[in-house]
BALOBA-1460 file (C-alpha; in Angstrom, 3 decimals):
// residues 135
<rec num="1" residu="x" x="14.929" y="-4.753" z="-32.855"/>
<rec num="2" residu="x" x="17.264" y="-5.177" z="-30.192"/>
<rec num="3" residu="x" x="16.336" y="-5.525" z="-26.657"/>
<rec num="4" residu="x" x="17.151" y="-6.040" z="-22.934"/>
<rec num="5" residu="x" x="15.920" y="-7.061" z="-19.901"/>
<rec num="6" residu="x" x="16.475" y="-5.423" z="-16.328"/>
<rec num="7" residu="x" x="14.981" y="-5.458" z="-12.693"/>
<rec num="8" residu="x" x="13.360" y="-2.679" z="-11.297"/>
<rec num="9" residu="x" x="15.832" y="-0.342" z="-9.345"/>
<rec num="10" residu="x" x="18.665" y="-0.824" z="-11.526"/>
<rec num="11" residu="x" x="20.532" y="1.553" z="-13.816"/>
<rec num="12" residu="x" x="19.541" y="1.758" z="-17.603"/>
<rec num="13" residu="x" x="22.060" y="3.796" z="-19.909"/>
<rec num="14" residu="x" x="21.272" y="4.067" z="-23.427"/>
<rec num="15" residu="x" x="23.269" y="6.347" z="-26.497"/>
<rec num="16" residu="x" x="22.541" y="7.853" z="-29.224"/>
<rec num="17" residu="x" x="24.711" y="7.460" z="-31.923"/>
<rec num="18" residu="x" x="25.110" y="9.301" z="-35.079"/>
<rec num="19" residu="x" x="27.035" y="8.867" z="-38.232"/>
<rec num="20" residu="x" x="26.558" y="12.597" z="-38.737"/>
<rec num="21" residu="x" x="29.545" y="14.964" z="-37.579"/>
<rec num="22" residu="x" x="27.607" y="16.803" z="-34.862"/>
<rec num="23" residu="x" x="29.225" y="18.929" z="-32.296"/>
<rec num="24" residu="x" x="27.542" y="20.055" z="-28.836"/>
<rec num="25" residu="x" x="23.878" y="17.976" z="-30.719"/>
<rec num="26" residu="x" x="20.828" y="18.336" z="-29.084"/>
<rec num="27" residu="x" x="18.957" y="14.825" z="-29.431"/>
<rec num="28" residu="x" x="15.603" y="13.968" z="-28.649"/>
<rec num="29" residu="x" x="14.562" y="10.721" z="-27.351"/>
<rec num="30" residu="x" x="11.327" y="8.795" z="-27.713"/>
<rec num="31" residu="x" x="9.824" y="5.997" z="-25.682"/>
<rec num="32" residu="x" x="6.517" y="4.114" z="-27.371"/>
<rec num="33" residu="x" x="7.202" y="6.853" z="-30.236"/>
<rec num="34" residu="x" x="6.735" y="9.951" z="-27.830"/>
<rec num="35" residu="x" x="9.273" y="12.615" z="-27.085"/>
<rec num="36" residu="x" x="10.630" y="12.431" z="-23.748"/>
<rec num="37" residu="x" x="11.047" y="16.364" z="-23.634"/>
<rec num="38" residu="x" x="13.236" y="15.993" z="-20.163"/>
<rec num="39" residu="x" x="15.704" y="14.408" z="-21.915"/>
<rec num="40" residu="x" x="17.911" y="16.032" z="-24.841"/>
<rec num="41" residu="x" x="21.512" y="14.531" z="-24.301"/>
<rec num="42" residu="x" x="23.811" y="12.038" z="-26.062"/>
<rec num="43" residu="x" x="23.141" y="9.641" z="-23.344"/>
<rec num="44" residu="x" x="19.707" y="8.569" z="-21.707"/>
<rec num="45" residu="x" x="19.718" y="7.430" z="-17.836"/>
<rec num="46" residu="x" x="17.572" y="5.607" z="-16.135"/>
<rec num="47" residu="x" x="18.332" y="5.715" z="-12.663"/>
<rec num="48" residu="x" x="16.634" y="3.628" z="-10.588"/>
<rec num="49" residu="x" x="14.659" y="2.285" z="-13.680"/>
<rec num="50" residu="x" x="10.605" y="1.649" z="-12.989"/>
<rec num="51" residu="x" x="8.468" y="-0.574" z="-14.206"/>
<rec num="52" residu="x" x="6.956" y="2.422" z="-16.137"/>
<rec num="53" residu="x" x="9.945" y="2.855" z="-17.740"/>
<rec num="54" residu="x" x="9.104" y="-0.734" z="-20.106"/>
<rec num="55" residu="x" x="8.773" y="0.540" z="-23.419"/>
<rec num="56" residu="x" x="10.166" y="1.103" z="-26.848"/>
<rec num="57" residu="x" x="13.362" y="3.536" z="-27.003"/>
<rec num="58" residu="x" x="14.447" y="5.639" z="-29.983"/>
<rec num="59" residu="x" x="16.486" y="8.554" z="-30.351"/>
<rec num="60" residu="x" x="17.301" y="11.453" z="-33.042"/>
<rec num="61" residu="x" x="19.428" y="14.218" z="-33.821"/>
<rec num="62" residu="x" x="17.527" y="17.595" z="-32.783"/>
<rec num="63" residu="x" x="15.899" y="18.706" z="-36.214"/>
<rec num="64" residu="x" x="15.945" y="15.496" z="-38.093"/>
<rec num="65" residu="x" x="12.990" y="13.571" z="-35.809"/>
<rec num="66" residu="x" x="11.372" y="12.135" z="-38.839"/>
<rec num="67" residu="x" x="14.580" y="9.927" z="-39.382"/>
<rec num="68" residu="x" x="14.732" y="8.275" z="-35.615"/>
<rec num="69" residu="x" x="17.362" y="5.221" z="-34.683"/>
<rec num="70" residu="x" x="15.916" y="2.007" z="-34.903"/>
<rec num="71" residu="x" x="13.982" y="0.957" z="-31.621"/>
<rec num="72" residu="x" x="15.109" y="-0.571" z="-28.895"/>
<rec num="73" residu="x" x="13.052" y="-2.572" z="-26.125"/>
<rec num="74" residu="x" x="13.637" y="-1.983" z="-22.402"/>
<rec num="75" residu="x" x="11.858" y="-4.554" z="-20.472"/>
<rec num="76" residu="x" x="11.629" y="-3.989" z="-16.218"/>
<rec num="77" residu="x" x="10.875" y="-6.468" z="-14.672"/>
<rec num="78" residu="x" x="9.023" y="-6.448" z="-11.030"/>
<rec num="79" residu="x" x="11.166" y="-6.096" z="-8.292"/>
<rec num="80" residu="x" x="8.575" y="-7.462" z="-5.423"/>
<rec num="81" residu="x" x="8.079" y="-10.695" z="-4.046"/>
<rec num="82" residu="x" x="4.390" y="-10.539" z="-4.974"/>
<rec num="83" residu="x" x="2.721" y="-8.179" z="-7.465"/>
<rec num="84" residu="x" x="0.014" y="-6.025" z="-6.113"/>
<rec num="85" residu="x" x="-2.860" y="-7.469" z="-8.357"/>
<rec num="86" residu="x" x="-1.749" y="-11.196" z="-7.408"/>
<rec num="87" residu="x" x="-1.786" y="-10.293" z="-3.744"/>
<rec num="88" residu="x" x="-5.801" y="-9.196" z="-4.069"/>
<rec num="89" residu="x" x="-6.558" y="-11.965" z="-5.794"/>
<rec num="90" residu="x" x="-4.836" y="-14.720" z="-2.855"/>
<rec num="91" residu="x" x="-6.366" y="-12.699" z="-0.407"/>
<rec num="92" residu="x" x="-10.190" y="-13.162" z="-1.447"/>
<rec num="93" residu="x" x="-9.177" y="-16.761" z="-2.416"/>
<rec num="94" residu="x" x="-8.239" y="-17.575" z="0.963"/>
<rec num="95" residu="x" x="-10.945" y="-15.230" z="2.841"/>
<rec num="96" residu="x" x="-13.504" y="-17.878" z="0.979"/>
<rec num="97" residu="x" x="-11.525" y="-20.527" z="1.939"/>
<rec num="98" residu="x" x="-11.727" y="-19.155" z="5.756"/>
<rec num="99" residu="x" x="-15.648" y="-18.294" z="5.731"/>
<rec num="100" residu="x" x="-16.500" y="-22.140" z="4.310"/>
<rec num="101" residu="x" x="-13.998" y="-23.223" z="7.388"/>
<rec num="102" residu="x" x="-15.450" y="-21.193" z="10.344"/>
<rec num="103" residu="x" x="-19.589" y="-22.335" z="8.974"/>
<rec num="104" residu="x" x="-18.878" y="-25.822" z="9.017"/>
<rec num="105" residu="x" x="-16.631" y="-25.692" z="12.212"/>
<rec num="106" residu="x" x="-19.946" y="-23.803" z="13.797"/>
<rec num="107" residu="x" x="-22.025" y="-25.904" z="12.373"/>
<rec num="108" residu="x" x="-20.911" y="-28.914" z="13.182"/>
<rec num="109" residu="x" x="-20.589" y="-27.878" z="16.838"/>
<rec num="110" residu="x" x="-24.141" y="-26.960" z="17.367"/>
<rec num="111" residu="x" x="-25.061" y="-30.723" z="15.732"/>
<rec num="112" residu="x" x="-22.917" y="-31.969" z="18.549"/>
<rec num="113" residu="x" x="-24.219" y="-29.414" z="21.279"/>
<rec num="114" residu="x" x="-27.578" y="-29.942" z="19.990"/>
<rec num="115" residu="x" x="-28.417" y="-33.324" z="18.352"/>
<rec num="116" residu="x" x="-31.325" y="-34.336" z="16.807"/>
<rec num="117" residu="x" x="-33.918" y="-37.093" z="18.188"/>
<rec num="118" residu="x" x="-33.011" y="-40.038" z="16.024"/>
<rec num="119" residu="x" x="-29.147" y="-38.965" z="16.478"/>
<rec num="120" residu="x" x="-29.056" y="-39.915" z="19.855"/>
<rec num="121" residu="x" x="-27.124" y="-43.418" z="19.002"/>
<rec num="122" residu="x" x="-25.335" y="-41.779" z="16.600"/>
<rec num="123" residu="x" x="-22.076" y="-40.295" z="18.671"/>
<rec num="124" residu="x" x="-19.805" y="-38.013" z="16.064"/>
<rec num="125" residu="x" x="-17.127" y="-35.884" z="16.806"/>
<rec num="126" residu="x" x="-17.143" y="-32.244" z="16.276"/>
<rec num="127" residu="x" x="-14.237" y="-32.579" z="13.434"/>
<rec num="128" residu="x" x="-12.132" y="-29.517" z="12.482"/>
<rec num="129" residu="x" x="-12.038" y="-28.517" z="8.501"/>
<rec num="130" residu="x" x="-8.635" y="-27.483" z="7.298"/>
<rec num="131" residu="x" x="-8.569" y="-25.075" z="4.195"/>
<rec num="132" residu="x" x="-5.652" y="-25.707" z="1.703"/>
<rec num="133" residu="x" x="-4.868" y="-22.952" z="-0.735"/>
<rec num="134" residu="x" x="-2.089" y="-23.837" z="-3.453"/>
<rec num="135" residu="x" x="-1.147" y="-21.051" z="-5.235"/>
């Protein structure tokens, strides 16, 4: 199975060819082994190609569909910086990350606002905790 490899926006061509003598053929193509009905000419364009577009691509000659080219593999890739999925998942990473921060920052100024009776030697700094998502 061949195959190729292309970014999201850009233009996909794909032909049919036949070693039947055909004039003015009607083809049909396939994609995952489904008729794209839209689509009935020689040549198949995809422009701008989505990601929706990945798939498995076959064609025929109109009337012979049981006997379809060999398949071909289009594979878009993601055009984005960040993929939308990814993006939730940093977000609630870093929102825990931010919660833990602002407790212990409140909590440790109300020990220093408010210490305890034995503390009263004890002099500490309110300290600041820094959050440090790698991702």
């Amino acid at each position: 199975m061949s195959s190729a490899a292309v970014r999201e926006g850009e233009t996909v061509s794909l032909t049919c060819n036949s070693t039947c003598p055909v004039n003015n053929a009607t083809y049909t193509w396939f994609q995952n082994r489904e008729p794209l009905t839209k689509h009935t000419s020689r040549d198949l364009i995809l422009d701008p190609v989505k990601s929706d577009d990945s798939g498995t691509y076959s064609c025929a000659v109109e009337g012979n569909e049981k006997h379809p080219s060999p398949e071909v593999n289009l594979s878009v890739q993601f055009q984005g910086l960040i993929s939308l999925s990814r993006l939730v998942c940093s977000l609630l990473l870093i929102s825990e990350y931010l919660l833990l921060t602002v407790i212990l920052v409140v909590k440790c100024c109300r020990a220093k606002d408010h210490p305890r009776k034995d503390d009263k030697e004890d002099k500490r700094e309110c300290c600041a905790v820094d959050a440090v998502v790698e991702a």
